[in-house]
C-alpha positions in Angstrom: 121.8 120.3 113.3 119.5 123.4 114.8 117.4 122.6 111.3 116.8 118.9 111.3 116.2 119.2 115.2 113.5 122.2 114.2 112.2 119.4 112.1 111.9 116.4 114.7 110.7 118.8 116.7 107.4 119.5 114.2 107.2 116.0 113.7 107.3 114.9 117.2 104.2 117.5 117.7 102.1 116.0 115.0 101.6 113.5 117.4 99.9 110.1 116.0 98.9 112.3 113.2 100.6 112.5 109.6 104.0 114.9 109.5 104.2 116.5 106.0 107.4 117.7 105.1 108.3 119.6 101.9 111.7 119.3 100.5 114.3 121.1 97.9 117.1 120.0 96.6 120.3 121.9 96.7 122.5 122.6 99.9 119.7 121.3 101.6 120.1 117.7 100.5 123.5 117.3 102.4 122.4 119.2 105.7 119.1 116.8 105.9 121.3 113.3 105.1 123.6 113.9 107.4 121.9 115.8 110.5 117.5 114.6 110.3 117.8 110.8 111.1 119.7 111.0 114.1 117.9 114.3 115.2 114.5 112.5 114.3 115.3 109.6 116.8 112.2 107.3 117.1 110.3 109.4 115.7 107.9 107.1 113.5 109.1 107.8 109.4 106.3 106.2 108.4 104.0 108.3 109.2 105.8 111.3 106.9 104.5 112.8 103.7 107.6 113.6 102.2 107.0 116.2 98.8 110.1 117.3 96.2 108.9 120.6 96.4 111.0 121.8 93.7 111.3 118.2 91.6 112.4 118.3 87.9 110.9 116.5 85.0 114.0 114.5 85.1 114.7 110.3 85.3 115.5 109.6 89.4 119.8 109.2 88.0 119.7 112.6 86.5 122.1 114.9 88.4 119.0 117.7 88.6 116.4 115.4 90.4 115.5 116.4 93.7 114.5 113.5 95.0 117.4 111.3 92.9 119.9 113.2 95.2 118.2 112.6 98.3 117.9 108.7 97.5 121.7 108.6 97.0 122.1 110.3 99.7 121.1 107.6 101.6 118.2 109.5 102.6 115.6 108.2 99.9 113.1 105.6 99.9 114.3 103.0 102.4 115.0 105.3 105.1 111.5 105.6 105.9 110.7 108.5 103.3 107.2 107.8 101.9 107.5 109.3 98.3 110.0 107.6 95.9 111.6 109.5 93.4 110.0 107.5 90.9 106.4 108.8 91.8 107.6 112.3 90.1 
């Protein structure tokens, strides 16, 4: 919790403004599903630039792609993350 509340935390600062968050996969994809959309409360998605920071040249279904894992996570596209995996 203590890293998706550091998170809503930044983002709550930006303000109005743009909130750019880069991403990896790994361990990291579990810890954000689960703990940064209740930390992030009504904190407005929308206005997040989400990056894979360390994205594969992989289809969105293969087991390496960053931003494959966080969509079936339930964290993807849909839960207010601006970048699809699909845009890699």
């Amino acid at each position: 919790p203590a890293l998706a509340q550091l998170v809503a935390e930044q983002a709550a600062a930006a303000g109005g403004g743009r909130f750019s968050l880069g991403l990896s996969g790994g361990s990291l994809v579990g810890i954000l599903s689960r703990d940064l959309p209740a930390a992030a409360g009504p904190a407005a998605p929308g206005r997040w630039l989400v990056a894979f920071c360390d994205e594969r040249l992989v289809p969105p279904e293969h087991p390496e792609s960053t931003g494959g894992a966080y969509k079936v996570s339930g964290a993807g596209p849909g839960r207010g993350s601006s970048a699809a995996p699909s845009d890699r």
